[in-house]
C-alpha positions as CSV (number, residue, x, y, z in Angstrom):
1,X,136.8,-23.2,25.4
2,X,139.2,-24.4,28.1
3,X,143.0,-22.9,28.5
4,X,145.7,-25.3,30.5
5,X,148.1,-23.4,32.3
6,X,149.8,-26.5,33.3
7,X,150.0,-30.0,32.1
8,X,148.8,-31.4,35.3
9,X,146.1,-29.8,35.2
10,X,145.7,-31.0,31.5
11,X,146.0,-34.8,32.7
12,X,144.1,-34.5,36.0
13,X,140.8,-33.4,33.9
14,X,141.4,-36.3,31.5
15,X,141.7,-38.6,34.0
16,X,145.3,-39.2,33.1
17,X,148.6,-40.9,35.6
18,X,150.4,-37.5,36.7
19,X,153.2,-36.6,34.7
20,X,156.6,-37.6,35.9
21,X,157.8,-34.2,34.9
22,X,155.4,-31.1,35.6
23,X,157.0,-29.3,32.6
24,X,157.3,-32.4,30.4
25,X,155.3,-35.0,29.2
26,X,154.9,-37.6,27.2
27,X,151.8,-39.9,25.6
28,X,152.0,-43.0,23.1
29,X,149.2,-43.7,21.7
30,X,148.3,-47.1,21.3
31,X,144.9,-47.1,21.7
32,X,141.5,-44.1,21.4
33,X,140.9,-43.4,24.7
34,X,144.7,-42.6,25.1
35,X,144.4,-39.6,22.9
36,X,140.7,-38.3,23.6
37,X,140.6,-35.6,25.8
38,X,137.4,-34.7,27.7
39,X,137.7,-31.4,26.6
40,X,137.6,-31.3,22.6
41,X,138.3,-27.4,22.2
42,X,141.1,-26.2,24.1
43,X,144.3,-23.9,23.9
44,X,147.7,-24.2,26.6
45,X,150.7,-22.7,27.9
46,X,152.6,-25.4,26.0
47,X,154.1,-26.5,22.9
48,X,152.7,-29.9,21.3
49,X,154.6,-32.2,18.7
50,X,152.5,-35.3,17.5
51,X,152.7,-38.0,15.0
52,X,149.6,-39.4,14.0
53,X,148.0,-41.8,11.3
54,X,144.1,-41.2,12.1
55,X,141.8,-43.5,10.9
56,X,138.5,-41.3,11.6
57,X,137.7,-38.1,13.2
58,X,138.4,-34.4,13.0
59,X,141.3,-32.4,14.5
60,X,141.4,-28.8,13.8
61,X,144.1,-25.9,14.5
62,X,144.9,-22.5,13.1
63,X,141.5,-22.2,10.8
64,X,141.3,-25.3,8.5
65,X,140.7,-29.0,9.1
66,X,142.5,-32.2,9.0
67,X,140.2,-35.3,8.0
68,X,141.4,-39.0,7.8
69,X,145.2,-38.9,6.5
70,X,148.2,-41.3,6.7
71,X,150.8,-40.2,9.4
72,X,151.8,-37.1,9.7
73,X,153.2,-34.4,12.3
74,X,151.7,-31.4,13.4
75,X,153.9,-29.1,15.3
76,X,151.0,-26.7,17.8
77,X,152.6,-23.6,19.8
78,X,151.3,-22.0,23.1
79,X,147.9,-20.7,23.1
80,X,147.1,-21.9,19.8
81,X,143.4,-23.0,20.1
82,X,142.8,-26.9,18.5
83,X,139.9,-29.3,18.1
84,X,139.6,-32.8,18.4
85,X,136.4,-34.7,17.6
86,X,136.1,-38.4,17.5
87,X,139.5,-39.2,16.8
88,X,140.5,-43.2,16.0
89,X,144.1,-43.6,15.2
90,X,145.0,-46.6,12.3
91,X,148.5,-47.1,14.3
92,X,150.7,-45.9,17.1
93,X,151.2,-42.3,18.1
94,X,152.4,-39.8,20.0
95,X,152.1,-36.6,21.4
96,X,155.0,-34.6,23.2
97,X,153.8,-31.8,25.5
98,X,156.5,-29.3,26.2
99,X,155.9,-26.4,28.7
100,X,157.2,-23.2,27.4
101,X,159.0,-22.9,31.1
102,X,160.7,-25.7,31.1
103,X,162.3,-23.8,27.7
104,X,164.1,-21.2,29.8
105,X,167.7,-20.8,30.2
106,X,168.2,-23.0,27.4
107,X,169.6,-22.2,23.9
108,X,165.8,-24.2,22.5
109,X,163.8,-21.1,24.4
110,X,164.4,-18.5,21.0
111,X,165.6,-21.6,19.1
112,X,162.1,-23.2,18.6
113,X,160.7,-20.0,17.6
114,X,162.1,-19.6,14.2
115,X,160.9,-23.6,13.7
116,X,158.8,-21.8,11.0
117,X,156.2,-25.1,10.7
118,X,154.4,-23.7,14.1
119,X,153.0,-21.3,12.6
120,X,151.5,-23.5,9.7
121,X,147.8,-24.6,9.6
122,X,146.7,-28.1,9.9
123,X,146.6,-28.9,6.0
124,X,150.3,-28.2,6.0
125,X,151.3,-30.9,8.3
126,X,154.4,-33.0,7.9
127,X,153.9,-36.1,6.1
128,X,157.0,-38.8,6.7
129,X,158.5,-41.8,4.5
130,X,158.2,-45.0,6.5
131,X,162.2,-44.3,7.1
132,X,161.5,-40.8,7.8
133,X,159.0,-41.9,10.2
134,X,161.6,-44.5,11.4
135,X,163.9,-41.5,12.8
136,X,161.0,-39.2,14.6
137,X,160.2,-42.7,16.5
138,X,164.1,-43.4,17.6
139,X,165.0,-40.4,18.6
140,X,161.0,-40.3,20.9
141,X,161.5,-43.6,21.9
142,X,165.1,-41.8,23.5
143,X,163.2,-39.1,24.8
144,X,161.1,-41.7,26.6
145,X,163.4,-44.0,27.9
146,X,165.6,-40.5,29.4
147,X,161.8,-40.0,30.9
148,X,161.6,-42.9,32.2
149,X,164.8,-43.2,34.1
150,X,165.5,-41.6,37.8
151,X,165.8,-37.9,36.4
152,X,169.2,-36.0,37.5
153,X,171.0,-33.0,36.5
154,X,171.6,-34.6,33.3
155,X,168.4,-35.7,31.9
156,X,166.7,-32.4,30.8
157,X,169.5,-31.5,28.5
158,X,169.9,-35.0,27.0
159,X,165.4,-34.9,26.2
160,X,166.2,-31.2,24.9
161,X,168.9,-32.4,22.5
162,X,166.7,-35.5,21.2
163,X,163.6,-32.6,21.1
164,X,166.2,-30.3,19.0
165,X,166.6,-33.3,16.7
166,X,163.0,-34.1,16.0
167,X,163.1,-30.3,15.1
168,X,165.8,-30.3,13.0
169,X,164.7,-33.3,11.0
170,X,161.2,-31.9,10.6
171,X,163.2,-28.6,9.5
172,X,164.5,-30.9,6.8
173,X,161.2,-33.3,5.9
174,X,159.6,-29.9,5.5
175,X,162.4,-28.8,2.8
176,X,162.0,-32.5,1.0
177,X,158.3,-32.0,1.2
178,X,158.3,-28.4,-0.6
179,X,160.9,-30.5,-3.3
180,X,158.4,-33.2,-3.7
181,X,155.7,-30.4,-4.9
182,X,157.6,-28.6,-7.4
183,X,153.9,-28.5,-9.2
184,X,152.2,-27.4,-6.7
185,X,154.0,-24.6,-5.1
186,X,154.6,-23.3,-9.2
187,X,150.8,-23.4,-9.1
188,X,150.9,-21.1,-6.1
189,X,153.9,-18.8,-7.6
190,X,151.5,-18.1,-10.3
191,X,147.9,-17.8,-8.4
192,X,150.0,-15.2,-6.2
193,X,150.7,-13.0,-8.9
194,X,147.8,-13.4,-10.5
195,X,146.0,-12.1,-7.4
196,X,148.5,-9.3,-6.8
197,X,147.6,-8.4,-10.6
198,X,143.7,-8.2,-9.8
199,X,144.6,-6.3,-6.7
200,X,146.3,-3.9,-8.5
201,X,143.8,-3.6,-11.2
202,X,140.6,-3.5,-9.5
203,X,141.6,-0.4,-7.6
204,X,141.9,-2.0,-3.9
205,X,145.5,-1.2,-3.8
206,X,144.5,2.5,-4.4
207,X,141.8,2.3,-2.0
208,X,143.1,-0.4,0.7
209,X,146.9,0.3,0.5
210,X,149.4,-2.5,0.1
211,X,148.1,-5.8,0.3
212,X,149.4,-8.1,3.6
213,X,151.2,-11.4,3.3
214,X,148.1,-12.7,5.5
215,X,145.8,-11.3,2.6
216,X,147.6,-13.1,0.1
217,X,147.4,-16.4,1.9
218,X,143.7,-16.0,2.7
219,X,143.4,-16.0,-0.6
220,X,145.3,-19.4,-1.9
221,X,143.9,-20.6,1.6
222,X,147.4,-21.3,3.0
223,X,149.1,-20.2,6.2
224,X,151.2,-16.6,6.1
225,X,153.9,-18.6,7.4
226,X,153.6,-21.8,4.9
227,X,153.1,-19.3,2.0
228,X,156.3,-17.4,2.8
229,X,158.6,-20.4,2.9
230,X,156.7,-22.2,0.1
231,X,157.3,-19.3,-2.0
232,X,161.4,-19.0,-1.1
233,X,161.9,-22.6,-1.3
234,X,160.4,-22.0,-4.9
235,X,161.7,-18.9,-6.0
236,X,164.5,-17.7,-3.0
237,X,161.6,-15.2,-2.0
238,X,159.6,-14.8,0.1
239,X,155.9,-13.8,0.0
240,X,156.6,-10.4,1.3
241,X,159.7,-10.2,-1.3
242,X,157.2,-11.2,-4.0
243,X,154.7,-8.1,-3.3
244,X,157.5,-5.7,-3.1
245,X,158.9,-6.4,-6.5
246,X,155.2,-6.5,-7.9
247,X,155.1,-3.0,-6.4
248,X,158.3,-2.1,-7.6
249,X,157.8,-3.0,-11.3
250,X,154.4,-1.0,-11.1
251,X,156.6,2.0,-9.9
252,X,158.9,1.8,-12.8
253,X,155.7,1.9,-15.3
254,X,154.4,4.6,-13.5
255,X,157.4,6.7,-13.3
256,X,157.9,6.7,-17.2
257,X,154.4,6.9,-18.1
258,X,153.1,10.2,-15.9
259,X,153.9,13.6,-14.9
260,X,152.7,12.2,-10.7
261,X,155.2,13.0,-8.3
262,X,157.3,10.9,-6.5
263,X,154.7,11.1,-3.3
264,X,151.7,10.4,-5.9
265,X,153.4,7.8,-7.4
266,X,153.8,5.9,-4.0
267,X,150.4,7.1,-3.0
268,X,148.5,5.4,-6.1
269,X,150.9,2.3,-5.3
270,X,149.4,1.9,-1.4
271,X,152.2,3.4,0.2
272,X,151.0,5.7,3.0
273,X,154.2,6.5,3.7
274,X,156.5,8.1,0.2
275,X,160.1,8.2,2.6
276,X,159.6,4.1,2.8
277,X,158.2,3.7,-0.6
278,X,161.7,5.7,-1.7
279,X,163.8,3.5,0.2
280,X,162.4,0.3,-0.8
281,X,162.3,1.4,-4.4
282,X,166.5,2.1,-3.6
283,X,166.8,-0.9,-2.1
284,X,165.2,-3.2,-5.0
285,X,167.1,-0.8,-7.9
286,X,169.9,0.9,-6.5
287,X,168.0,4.2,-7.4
288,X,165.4,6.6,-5.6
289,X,162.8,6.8,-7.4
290,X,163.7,10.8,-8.6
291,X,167.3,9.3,-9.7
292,X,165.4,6.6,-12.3
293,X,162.8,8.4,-14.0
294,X,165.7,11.8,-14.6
295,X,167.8,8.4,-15.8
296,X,164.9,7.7,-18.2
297,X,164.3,10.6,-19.1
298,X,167.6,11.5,-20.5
């Protein structure tokens, strides 16, 4: 598996023109051989936006493949390993490749890192209306002609404001997208707690303590990250927000039904620690756990 440091070096092994900017650049794919790499496994130092409609072939990232699809973007972050095997594109594409350098000292350096989407796997790529697609390619095709222009003091902040757009209005395709499967993602609210449910009841929260966000996702085969927002665009909460009031509910059986101390309450709930299991509790009820089961009883 071959790392980039550098997107020179990137192009110079592919047999690629130089970049006009070391820390910038950008590829339109017209044609195969403009977006096959010799090397087909690979991970960087930079950040990678693409649109694509791929007629054949196999590109992987994160742990889960993308086969032949209409167009779609796939947003990669630094040092994220990806696959690309015999890849034939049915139209035009792109690929923007941004060095996380030429990020610093500008507001897009901490920005781009709550862009949850680069954290999602492959199967939760982007897919775009024809006049969603329309806007990515205006504002790229501004990117490119900024590019392709004598570069001076101004031209990096003008390509960063077009890149914050393309952000932004995948920020907002994503939200439409979660919309547009209302079934779906109420299929996933309920497989979630359905698998909580199981956790609980065959023992492995006893025995494994608290089950992660990354569990749960293994499980419906998602992405933590994808899970998480699918879940709040859904419900207002997140995955993590979801497990806690599963927990929390458990408590409040537990509590009225035994004689267990607070500690062994939280203990046969997961919680290695009882301090944060009383403070969560708190936070989800507005009691400590002592404070609801004296209210109960009396």
């Amino acid at each position: 598996m071959k790392h980039f440091k550098t997107i020179s070096e990137l192009y110079k092994l592919n047999g690629f023109p130089q970049p006009e900017n070391p820390l910038l650049s950008l590829i339109t794919c017209s044609q195969l051989n403009s977006c096959t790499l010799a090397y087909t496994e690979f991970s960087s130092d930079f950040y990678m936006i693409a649109l694509k409609k791929m007629k054949s072939g196999t590109f992987l990232y994160g742990k889960t493949k993308y086969d032949h699809d209409n167009g779609s973007m796939s947003f990669i972050k630094p040092r994220q390993l990806i696959k690309l095997e015999n890849i034939e594109l049915e139209e035009e594409g792109f690929i923007i490749y941004i060095h996380e350098d030429f990020l610093l000292n500008h507001a897009l350096h901490s920005e781009i890192k709550k862009y949850g989407y680069f954290d999602y796997e492959v199967n939760e790529a982007l897919h775009l209306s024809p006049k969603e697609e329309e806007i990515i390619w205006d504002l790229y095709h501004k990117i490119q002609t900024e590019y392709n222009n004598n570069q001076d003091e101004y031209s990096k902040d003008i390509m960063m404001t077009h890149i914050d757009s393309i952000l932004k209005y995948a920020q907002r395709f994503y939200k439409r997208q979660f919309l547009n499967r209302d079934v779906l993602s109420g299929t996933i609210t309920s497989k979630f707690l359905a698998i909580l449910n199981t956790y609980f009841e065959s023992g492995q929260l006893k025995n494994e303590g608290l089950p992660s966000v990354k569990y749960m996702a293994d499980q419906l085969n998602t992405s933590a990250r994808y899970l998480s927002d699918l879940l709040k665009q859904e419900t207002g909460k997140t995955a993590l927000d979801h497990i806690h009031i599963f927990l929390i509910e458990e408590a409040k059986n537990l509590l009225m039904s035994s004689d267990s101390t607070i500690a062994e309450t939280a203990y046969q709930l997961g919680f290695e620690n009882p301090p944060y299991f009383t403070r969560l509790f708190k936070k989800e009820v507005g009691l400590t756990p002592m404070e609801y089961k004296e209210k109960f009883l009396n």
